[in-house]
C-alpha positions in Angstrom: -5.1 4.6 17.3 -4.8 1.3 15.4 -6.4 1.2 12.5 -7.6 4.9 11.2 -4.1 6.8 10.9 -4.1 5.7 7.2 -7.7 6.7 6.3 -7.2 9.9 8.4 -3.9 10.7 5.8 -6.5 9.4 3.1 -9.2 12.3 3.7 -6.4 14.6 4.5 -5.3 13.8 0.9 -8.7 14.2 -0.4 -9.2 17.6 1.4 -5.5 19.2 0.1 -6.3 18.1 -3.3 -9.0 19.5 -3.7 -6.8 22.6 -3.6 -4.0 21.7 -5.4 -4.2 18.5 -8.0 -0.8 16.2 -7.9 -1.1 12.7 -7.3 1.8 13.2 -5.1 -0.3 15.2 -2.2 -2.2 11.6 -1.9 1.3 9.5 -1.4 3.0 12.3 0.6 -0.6 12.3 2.8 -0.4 8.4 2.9 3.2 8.0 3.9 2.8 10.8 6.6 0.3 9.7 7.9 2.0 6.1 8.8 5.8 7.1 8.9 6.0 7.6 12.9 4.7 4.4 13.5 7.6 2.7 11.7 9.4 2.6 15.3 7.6 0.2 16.2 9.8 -2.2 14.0 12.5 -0.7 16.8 10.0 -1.4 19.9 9.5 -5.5 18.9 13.5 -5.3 18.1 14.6 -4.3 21.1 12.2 -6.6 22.8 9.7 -4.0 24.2 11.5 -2.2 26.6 10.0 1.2 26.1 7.0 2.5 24.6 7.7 3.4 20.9 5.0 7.0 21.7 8.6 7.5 23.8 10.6 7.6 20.6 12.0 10.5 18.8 9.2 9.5 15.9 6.8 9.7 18.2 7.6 13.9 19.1 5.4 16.6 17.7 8.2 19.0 18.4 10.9 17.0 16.3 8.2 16.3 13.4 7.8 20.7 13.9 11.2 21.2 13.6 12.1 19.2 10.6 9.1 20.5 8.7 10.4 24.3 9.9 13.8 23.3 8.0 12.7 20.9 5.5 9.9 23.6 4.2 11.7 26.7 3.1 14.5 24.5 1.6 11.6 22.2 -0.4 10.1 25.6 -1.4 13.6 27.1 -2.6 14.9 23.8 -4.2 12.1 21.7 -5.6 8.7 24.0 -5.8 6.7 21.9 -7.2 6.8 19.0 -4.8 6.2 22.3 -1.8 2.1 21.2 -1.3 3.2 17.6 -0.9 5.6 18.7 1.8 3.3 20.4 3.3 0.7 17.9 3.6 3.2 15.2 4.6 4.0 17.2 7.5 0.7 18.0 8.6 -0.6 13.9 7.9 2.6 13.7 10.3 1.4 16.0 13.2 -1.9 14.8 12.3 -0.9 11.2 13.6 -0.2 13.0 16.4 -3.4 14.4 17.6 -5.3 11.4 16.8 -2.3 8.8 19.2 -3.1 11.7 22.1 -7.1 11.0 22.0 -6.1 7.5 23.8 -2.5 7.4 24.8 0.4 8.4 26.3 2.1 11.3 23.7 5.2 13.8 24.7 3.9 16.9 23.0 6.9 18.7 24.5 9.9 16.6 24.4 12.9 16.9 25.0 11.8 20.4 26.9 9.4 18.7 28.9 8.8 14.8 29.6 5.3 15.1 30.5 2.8 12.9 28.9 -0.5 14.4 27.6 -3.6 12.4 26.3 -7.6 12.8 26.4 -8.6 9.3 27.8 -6.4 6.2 29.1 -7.8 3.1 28.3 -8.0 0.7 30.8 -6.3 -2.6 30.9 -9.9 -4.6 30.8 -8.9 -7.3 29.0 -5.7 -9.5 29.3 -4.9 -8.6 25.1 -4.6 -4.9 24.8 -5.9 -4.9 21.6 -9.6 -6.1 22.7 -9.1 -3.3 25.7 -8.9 -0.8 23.2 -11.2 -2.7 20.5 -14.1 -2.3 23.2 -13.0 1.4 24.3 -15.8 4.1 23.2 -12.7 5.5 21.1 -12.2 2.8 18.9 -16.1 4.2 17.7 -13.7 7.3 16.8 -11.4 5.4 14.7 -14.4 3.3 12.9 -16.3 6.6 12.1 -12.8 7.6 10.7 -12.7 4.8 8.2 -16.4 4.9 7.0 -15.6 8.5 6.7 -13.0 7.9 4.2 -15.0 4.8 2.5 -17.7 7.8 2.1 -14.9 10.4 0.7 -13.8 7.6 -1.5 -16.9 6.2 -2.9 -18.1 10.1 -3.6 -14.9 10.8 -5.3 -14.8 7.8 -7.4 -18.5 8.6 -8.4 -17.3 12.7 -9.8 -14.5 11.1 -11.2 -16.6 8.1 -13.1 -19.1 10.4 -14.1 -16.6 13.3 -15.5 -15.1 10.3 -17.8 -18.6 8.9 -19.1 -19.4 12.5 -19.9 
């Protein structure tokens, strides 16, 4: 994925509050849905060398097990801020599932170093970028985006039409 993770947290957002109302669900969704890509500062330090999907940041199972302690102590200590938690963590895993539709993710590390994704996109073009701008599943990550435009626009229309009311 390279450009939907953000409107992906966005309609996540959207979804969660339509449950429960904070502003804070829509940053927490935001921010989780971004935050494991911030290795990639790491990956262009370190000149490359290994795949930032191969960092830590990058594990479903490590993103489980710190929402599996971060949860019940968020619920115990700070309450209120418990739905954001939640929907950070699942913006988080939902990053995810949406890296494994077209590369390389380790769903079971460190148990298990086996990489799973849907489709590998093919080195076509000597820029990755334009190999995986003409893949059929950048289509996915544009439907993605005018899916959250939609969300967006609809939203800003209730909420434009509750205040002229």
């Amino acid at each position: 994925m390279l450009i939907a993770h953000l409107p992906a947290g966005y309609i996540l957002a959207s979804a969660a509050r339509q449950r429960s109302a904070p502003p804070r669900i829509m940053t927490a969704a935001l921010v989780g849905s971004v935050l494991p890509d911030f290795d990639i500062v790491y990956f262009f330090l370190t000149g490359g060398k290994v795949h930032h999907h191969d960092y830590v940041s990058h594990w479903p199972l490590f993103w489980l097990a710190l929402a599996v302690v971060a949860l019940p102590a968020v619920g115990r200590l700070a309450s209120r801020w418990f739905p954001a938690a939640v929907v950070f963590f699942a913006a988080a895993m939902l990053h995810m599932i949406m890296d494994t539709v077209a590369a390389p993710i380790l769903w079971l590390a460190p148990f298990d170093w086996s990489k799973f994704e849907l489709t590998t996109v093919p080195a076509t073009y000597s820029n990755w970028v334009v190999s995986f701008m003409l893949h059929w599943t950048f289509a996915l990550e544009l439907l993605i985006c005018v899916t959250a435009l939609i969300v967006a626009v609809s939203r800003n229309r209730r909420v434009g039409g509750r205040q002229q009311a």
